[in-house]
Each structure stands twice: as structure tokens, then as C-alpha cells.
Backbone as JSON, one array per atom type, in Angstrom:
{
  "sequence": "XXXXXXXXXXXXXXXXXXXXXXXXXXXXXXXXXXXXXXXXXXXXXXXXXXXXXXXXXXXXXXXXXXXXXXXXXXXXXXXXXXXXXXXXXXXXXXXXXXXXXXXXXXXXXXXXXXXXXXXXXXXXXXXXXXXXXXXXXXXXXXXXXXXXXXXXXXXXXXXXXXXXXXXXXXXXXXXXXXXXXXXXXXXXXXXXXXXXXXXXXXXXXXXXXXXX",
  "N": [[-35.69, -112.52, -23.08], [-34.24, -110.17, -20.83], [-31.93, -107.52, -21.63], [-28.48, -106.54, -21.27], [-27.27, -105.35, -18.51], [-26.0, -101.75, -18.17], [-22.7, -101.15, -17.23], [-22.45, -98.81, -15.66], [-24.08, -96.2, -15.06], [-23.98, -93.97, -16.55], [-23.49, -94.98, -18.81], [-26.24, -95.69, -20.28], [-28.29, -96.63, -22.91], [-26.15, -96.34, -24.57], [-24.8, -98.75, -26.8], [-24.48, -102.14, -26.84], [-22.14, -103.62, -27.56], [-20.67, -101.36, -27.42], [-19.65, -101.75, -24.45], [-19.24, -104.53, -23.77], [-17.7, -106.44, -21.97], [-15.82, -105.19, -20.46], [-14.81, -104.79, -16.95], [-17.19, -104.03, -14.29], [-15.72, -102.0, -12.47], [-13.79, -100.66, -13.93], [-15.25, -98.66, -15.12], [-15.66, -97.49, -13.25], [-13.68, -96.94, -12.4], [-12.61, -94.78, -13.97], [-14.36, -92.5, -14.04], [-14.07, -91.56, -11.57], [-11.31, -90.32, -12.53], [-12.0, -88.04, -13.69], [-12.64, -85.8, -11.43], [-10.1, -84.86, -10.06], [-8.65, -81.83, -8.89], [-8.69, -78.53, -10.06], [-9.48, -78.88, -12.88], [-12.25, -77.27, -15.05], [-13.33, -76.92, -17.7], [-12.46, -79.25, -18.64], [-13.56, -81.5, -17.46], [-15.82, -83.98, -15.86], [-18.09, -83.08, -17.08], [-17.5, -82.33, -19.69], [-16.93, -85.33, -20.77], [-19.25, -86.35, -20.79], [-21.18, -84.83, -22.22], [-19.19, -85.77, -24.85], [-20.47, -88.52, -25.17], [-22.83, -87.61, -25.76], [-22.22, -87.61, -28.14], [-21.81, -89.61, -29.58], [-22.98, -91.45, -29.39], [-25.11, -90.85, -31.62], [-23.53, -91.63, -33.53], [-22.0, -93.55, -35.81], [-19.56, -96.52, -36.0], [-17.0, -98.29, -36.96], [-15.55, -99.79, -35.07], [-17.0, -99.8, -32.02], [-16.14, -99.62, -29.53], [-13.58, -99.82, -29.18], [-13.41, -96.56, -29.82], [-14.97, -95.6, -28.03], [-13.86, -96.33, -25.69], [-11.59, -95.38, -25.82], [-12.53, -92.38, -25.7], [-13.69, -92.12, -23.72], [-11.8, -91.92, -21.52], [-9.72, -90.06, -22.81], [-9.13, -87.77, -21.59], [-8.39, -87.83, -18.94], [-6.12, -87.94, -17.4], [-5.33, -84.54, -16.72], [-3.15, -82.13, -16.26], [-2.99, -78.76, -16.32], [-1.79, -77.11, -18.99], [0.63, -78.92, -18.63], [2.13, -80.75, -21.25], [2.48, -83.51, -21.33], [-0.35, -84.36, -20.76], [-1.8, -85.52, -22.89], [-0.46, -88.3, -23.02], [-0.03, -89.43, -20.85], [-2.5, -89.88, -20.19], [-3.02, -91.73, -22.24], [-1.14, -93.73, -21.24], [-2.6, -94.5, -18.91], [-4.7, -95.6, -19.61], [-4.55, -97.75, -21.1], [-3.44, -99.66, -19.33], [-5.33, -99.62, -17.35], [-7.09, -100.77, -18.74], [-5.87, -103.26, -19.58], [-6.33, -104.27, -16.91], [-9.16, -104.57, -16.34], [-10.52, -105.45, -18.06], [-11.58, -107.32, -21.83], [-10.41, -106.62, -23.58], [-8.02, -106.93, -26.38], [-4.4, -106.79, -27.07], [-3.8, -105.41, -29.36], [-6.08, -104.32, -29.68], [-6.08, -102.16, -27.04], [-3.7, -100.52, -27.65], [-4.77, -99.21, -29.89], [-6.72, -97.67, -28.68], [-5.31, -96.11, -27.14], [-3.58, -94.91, -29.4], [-5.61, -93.25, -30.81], [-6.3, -91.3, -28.58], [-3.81, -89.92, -28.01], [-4.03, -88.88, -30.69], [-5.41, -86.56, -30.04], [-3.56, -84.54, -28.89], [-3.37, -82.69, -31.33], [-5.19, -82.82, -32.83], [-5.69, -82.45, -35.87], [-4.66, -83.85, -38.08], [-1.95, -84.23, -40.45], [-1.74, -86.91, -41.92], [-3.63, -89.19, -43.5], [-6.32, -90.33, -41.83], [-8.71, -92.97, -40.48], [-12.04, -93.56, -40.72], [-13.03, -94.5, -38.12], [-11.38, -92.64, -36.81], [-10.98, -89.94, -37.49], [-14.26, -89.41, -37.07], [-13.84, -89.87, -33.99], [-12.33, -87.46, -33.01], [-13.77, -85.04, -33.9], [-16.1, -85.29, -32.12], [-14.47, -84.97, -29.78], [-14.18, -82.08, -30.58], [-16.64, -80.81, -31.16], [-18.19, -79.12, -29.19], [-17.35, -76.83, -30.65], [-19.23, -75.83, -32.48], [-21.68, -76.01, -31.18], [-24.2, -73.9, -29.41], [-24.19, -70.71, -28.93], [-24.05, -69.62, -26.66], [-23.64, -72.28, -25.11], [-20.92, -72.56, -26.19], [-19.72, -70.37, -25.4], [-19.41, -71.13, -22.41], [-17.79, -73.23, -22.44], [-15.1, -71.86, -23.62], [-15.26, -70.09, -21.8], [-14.44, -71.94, -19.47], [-12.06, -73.02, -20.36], [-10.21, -70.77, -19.49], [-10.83, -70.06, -17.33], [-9.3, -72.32, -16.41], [-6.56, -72.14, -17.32], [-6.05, -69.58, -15.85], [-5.63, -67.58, -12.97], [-3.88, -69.8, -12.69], [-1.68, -70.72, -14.37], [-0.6, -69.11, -16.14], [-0.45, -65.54, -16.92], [-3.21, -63.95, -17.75], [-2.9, -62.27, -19.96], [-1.18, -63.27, -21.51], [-2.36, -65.7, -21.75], [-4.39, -64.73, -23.94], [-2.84, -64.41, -25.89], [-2.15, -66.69, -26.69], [-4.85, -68.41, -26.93], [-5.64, -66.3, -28.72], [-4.24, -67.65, -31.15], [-4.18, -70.53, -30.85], [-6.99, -70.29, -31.96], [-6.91, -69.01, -33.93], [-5.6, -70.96, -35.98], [-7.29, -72.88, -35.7], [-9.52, -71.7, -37.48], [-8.17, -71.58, -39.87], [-7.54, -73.63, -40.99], [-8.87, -76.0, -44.04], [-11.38, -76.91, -43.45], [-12.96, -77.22, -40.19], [-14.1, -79.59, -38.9], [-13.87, -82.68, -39.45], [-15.41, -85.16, -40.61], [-18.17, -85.4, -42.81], [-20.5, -85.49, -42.03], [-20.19, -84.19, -39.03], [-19.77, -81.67, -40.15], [-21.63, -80.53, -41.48], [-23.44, -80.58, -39.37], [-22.18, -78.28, -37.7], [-20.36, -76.71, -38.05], [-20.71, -74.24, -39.87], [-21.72, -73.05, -37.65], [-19.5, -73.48, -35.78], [-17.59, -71.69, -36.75], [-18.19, -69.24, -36.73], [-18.54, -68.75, -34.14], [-16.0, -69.46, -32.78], [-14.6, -67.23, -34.43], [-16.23, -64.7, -33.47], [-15.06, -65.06, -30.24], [-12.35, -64.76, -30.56], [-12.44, -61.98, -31.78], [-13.46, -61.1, -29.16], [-11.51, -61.51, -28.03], [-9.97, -59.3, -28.04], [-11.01, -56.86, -27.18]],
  "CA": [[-34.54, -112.28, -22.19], [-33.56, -108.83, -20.61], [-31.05, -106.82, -22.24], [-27.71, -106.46, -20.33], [-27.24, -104.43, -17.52], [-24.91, -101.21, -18.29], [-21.95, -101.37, -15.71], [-22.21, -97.62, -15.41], [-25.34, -95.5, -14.96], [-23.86, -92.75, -17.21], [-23.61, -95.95, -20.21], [-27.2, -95.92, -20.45], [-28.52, -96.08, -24.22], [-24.61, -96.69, -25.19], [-24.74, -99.83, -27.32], [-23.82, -102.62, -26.07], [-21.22, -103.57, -28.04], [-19.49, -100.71, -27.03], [-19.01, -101.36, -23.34], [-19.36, -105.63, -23.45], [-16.02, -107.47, -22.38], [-15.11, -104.71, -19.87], [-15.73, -105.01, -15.98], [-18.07, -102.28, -14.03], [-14.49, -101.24, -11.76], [-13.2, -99.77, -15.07], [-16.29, -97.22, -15.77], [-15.59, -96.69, -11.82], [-12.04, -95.79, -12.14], [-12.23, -94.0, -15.66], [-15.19, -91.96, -13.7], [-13.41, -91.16, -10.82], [-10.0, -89.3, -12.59], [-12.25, -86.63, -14.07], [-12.81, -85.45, -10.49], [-9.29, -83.86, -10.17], [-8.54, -80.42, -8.95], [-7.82, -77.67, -11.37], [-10.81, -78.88, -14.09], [-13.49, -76.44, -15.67], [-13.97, -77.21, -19.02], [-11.74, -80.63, -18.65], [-14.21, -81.9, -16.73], [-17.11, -84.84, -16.55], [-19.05, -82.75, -18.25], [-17.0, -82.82, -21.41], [-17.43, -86.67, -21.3], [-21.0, -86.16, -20.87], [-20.91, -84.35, -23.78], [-18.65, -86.66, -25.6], [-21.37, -89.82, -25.0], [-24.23, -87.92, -25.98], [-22.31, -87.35, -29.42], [-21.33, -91.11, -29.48], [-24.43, -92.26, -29.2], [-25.45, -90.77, -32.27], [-22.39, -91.48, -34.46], [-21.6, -95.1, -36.48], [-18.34, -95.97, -36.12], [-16.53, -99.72, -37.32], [-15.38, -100.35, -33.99], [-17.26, -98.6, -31.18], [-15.7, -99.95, -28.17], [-12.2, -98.75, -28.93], [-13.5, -95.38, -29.65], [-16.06, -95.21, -26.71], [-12.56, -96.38, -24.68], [-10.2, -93.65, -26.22], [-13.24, -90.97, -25.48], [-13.53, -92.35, -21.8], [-10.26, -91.32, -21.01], [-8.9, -89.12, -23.26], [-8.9, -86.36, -20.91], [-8.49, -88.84, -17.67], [-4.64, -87.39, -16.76], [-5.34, -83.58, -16.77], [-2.89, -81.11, -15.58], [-3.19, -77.83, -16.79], [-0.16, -76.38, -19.18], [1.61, -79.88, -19.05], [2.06, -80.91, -22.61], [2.47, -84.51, -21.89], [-1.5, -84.93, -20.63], [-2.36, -87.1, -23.46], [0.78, -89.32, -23.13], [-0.04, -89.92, -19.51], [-3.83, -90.4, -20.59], [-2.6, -92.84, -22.8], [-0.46, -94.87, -20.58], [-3.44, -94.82, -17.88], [-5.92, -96.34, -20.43], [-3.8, -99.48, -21.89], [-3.06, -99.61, -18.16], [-6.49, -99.75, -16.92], [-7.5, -101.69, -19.8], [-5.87, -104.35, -19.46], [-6.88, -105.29, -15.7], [-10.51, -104.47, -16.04], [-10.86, -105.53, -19.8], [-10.93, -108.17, -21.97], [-9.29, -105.78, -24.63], [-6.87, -107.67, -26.77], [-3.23, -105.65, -26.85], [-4.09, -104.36, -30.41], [-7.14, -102.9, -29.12], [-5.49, -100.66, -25.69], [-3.03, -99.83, -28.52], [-5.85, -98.27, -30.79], [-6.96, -96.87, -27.76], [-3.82, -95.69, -26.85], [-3.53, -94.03, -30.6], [-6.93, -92.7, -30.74], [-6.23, -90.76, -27.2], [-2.48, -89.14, -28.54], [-4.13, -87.85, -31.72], [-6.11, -85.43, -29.14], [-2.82, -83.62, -29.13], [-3.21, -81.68, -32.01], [-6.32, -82.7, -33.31], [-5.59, -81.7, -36.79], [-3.25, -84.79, -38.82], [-1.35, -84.14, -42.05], [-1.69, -88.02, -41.8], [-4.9, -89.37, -43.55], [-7.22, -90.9, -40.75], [-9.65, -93.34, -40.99], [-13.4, -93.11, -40.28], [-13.23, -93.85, -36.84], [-10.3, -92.1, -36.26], [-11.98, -88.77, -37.31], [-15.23, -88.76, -35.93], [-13.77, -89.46, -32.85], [-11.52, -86.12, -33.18], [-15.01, -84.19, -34.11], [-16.4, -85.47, -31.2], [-14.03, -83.9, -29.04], [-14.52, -81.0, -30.82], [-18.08, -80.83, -31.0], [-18.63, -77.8, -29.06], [-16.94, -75.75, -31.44], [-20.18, -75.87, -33.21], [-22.78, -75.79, -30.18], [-24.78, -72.1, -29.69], [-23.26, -69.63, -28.22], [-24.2, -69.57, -25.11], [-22.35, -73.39, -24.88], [-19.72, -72.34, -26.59], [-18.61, -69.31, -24.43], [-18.89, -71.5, -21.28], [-16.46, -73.89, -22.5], [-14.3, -70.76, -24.2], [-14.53, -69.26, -20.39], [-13.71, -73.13, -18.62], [-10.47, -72.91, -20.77], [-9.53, -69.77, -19.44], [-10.55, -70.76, -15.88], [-8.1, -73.43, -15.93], [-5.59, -71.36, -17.09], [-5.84, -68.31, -15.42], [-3.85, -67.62, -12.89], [-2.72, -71.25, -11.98], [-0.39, -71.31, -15.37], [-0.67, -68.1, -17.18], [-1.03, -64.54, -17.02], [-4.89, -63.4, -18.8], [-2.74, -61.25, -21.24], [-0.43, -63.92, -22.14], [-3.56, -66.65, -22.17], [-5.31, -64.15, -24.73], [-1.89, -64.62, -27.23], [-1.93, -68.05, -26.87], [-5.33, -68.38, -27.15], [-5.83, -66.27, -30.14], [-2.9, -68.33, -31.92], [-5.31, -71.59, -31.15], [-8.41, -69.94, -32.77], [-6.77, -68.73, -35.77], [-5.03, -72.27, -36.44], [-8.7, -73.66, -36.37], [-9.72, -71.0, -38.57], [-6.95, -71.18, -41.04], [-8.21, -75.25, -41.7], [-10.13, -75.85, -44.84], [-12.68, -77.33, -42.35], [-12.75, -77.44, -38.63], [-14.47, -80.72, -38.7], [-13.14, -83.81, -40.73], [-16.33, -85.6, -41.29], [-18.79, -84.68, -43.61], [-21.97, -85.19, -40.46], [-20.2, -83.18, -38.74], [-19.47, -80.46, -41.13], [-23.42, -80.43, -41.72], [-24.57, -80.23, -38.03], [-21.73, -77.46, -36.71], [-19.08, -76.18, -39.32], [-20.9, -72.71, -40.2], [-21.46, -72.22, -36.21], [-17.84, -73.29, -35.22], [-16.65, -70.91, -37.67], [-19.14, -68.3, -36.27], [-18.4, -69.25, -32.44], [-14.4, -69.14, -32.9], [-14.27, -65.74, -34.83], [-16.13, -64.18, -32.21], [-14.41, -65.8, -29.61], [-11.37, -64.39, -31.16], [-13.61, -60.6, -32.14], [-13.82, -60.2, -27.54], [-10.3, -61.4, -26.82], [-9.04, -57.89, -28.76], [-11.81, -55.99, -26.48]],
  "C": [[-34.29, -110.78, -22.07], [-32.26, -108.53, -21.45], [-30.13, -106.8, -21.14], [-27.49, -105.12, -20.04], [-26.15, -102.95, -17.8], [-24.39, -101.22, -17.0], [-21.91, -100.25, -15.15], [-23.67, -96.81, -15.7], [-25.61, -94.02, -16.52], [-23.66, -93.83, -18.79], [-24.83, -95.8, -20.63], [-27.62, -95.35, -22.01], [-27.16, -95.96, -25.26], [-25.02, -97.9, -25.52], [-23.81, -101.17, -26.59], [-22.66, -103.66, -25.97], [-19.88, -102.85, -27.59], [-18.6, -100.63, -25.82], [-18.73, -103.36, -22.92], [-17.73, -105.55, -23.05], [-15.22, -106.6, -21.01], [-15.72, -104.44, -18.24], [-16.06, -103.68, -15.54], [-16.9, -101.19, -13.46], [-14.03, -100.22, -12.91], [-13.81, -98.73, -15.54], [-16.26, -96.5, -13.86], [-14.02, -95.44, -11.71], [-11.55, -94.62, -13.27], [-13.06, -92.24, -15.03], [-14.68, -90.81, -12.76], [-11.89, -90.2, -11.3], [-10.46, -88.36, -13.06], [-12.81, -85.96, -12.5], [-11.26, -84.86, -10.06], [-8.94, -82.63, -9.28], [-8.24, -80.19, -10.27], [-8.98, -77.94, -12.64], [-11.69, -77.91, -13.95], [-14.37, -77.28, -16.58], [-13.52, -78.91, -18.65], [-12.55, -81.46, -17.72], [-15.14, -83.11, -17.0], [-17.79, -84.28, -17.27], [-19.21, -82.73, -19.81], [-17.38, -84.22, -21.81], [-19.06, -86.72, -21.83], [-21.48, -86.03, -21.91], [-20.97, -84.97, -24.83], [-19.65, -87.89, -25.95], [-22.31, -89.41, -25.53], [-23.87, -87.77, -27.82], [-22.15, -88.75, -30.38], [-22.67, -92.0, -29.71], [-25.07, -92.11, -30.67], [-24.14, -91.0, -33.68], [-22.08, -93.06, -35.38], [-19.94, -95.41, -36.49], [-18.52, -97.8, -36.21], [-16.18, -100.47, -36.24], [-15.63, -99.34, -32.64], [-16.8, -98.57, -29.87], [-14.3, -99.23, -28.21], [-12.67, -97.47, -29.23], [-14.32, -95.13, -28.33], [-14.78, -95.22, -25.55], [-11.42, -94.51, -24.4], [-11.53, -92.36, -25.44], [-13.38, -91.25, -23.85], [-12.7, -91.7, -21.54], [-9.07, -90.39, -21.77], [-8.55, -88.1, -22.82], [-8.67, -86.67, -19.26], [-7.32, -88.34, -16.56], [-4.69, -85.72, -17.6], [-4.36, -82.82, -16.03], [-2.47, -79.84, -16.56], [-1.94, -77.14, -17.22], [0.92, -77.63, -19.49], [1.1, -80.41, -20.4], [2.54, -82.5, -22.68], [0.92, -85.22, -21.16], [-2.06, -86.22, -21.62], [-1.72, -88.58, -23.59], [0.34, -90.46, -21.99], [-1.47, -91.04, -19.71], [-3.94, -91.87, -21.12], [-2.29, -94.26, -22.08], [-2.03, -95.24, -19.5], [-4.62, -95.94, -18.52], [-5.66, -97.7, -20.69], [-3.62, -99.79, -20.21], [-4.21, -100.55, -17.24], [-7.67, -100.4, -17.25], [-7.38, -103.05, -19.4], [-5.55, -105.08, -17.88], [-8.31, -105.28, -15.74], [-11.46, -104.48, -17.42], [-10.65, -106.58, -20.36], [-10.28, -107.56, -23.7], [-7.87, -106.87, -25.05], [-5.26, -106.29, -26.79], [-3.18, -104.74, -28.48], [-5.26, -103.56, -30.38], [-6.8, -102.02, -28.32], [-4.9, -100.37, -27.2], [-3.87, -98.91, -29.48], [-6.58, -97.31, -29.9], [-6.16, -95.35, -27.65], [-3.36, -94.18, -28.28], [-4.91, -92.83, -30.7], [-6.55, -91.18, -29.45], [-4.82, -89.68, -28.14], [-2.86, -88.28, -30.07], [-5.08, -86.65, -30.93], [-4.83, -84.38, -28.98], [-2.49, -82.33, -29.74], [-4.45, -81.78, -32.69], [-6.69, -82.74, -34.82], [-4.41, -82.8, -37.33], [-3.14, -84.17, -40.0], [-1.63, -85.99, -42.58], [-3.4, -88.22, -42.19], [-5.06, -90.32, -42.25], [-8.66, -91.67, -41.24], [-10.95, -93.13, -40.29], [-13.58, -92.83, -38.57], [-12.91, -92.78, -36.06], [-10.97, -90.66, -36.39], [-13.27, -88.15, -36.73], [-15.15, -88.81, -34.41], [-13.12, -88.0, -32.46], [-12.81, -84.68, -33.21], [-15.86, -84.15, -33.01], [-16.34, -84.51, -30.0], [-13.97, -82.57, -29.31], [-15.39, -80.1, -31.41], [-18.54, -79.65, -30.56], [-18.41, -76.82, -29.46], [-18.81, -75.42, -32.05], [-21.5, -75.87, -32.97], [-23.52, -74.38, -30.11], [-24.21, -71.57, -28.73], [-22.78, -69.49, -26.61], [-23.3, -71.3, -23.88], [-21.05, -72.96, -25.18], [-19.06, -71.39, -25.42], [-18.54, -69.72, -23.03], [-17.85, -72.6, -21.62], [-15.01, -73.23, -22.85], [-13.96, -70.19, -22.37], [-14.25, -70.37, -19.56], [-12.36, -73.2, -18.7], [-9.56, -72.07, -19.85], [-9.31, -69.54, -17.68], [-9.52, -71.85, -15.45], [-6.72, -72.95, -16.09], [-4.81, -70.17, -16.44], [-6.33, -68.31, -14.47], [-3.11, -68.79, -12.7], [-1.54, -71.29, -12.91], [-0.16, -70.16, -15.68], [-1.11, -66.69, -17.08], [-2.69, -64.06, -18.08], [-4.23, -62.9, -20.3], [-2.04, -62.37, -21.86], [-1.29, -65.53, -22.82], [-4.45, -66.17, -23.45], [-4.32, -64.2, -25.71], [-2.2, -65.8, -27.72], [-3.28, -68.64, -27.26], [-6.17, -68.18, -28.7], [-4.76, -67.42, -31.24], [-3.54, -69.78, -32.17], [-6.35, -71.74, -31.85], [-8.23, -69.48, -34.13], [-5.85, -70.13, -36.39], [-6.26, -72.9, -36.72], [-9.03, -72.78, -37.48], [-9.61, -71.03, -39.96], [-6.79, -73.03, -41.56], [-9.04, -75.06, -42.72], [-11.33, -75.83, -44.53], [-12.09, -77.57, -40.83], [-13.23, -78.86, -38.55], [-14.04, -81.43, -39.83], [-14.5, -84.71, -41.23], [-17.59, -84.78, -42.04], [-20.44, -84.53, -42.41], [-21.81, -83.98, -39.84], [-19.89, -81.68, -38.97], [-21.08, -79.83, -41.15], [-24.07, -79.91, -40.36], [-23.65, -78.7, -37.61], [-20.62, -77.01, -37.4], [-19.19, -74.53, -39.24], [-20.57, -72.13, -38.34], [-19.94, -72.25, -35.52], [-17.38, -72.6, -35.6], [-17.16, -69.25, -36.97], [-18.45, -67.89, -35.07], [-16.91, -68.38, -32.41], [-14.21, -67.57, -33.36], [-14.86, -64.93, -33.49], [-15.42, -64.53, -30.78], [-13.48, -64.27, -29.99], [-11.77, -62.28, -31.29], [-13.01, -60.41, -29.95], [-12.11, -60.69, -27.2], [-9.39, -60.32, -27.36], [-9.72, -57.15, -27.3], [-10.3, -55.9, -25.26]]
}
């Protein structure tokens, strides 16, 4: 017997666990809100990203994280500080017409998506819950030459639509020395191993050109 069909072209080599139960409209409409105005970095490409780190990752339940990483970045507007709220609501939303997601799964969704806020819990987290968090912050730890186009997407989205350059380079640094000033930038021990030394690398410089 053939293997089943992914409902989405960009699923391909995603397990298929992770996408069963949910119809193809839902990888249409999840697809469609990273198209936007105003995205750089916040863009499909981050998902892109996100999937190819997914792919290689184990996680206890991969469908609610493959969900939460779909759309965690789905309701973008640049500067508003309730993006992941919205994200949130859009997912449990979107879930449950084009899903057969039980209501404690959107909700794990739903959670999963709102810890993108800060990234960083005082709150232990469990397995999934962290490598999805590492995930999204995966390119900390990419080579340089990744890194400083997602470092200059940021700054494209901010600058000028929200933020003066000089006042983006406070706020900025203030982001890079909070990662810094973590025991670890990454919470799992994988990804400590693959991208820890270079995130640490990446960020300081980073931080080193926005004095220049």
C-alpha cells in the first residue's frame, strides 16, 4: 500500500503522524497568513526553517508541536505585543474547523504558541515544550552569514515602519544581552551541542556592530 499523501507540498518527509487528522484547507490557510505585508525575517521562510528543524527532532507529541510551529508567527504585526495572543486565538480557531484536534490539543497548541513571547520560562517546561522554543530559535546558532540575514530581517521590519534605527539599536541591544545573560541560550541538551558556542558567537557580534 502507498504511503499517505501529504496535504501540503511543503509537509513532505514530515511524519505522518504529525499532520494525520487535519484537512489539506488548514496547511492552505496556515500557508497563506505568512504572506502579509510588513514581513522580512517573520516570514515563510522562518517556517521553512522551523520544518527542516522538526524533522529532525523527537518529540512525545509531534502534531501539537508541528501545529504550534505552523502558526506561531501566523498574526504578525510589527511592534504589537499581542502577536502571539492573536496567533493563538487564530490556531484553536482554525483548528478546530479543519482538524480533528480534540480541545485539549488546540489548547496545547494554543500554549505552545504564547510561550514564543518570551521564550525564556522561570516555569520548568517539558520536553516538547522546549525543543519547540529551540526551534524557533535555531538560527541563533546558524553561520554567520544566516545569522546576519535574519539579524538584518529584524531590523527591516522595524525600521522605519515602528522605530527609529537609533532607538531599534537600544532595544535591540537590550534583547541580545538578555540572551546572553542566560546560563544557556538553548534549553535542550541537542541543541546546546549543534548551536550554543555559535549563538553565543553570532549574538555578541551582533551586539560588537550595533556600537559601530
Amino acid at each position: 500500500m502507498a504511503p499517505p499523501v501529504p496535504p501540503a507540498d511543503y509537509l513532505s518527509d514530515v511524519p505522518e503522524q504529525a499532520w494525520q487528522g487535519c484537512d489539506a484547507e488548514l496547511f492552505r490557510v496556515v500557508r497563506r497568513a505568512y504572506d502579509s505585508p510588513g514581513r522580512v525575517y517573520h516570514s515563510w521562510s522562518h517556517i521553512e526553517m522551523c520544518l527542516r528543524e522538526f524533522k529532525r527532532t523527537h518529540f512525545d507529541d509531534p502534531r501539537t508541536v508541528l501545529m504550534a510551529l505552523l502558526f506561531h508567527d501566523a498574526v504578525y504585526m510589527v511592534g504589537d505585543t499581542k502577536n502571539e495572543w492573536r496567533s493563538a486565538g487564530f490556531a484553536q480557531q482554525s483548528l478546530q474547523r479543519h482538524s480533528n484536534l480534540t480541545a485539549s490539543e488546540r489548547d496545547r497548541v494554543a500554549q505552545l504558541i504564547m510561550l514564543t513571547a518570551s521564550h525564556h520560562s522561570e516555569a520548568a517546561l517539558d520536553a516538547d515544550a522546549a525543543a519547540f522554543i529551540d526551534i524557533d530559535l535555531a538560527v541563533l546558532g546558524s553561520d554567520w552569514l544566516t545569522y546576519q540575514a535574519y539579524a538584518r530581517g529584524v531590523e527591516r521590519e522595524y525600521c522605519p515602519a515602528v522605530v527609529s534605527q537609533a532607538l531599534f539599536r537600544v532595544g535591540r541591544r537590550r534583547f541580545l544581552q538578555g540572551l546572553l545573560s542566560q546560563p544557556f541560550i538553548f534549553l535542550t541538551p541537542g541543541q546546546r551541542d549543534r548551536g550554543e558556542a555559535a549563538a553565543r558567537v553570532n549574538v555578541q557580534r551582533e551586539m560588537d556592530e550595533l556600537l559601530v
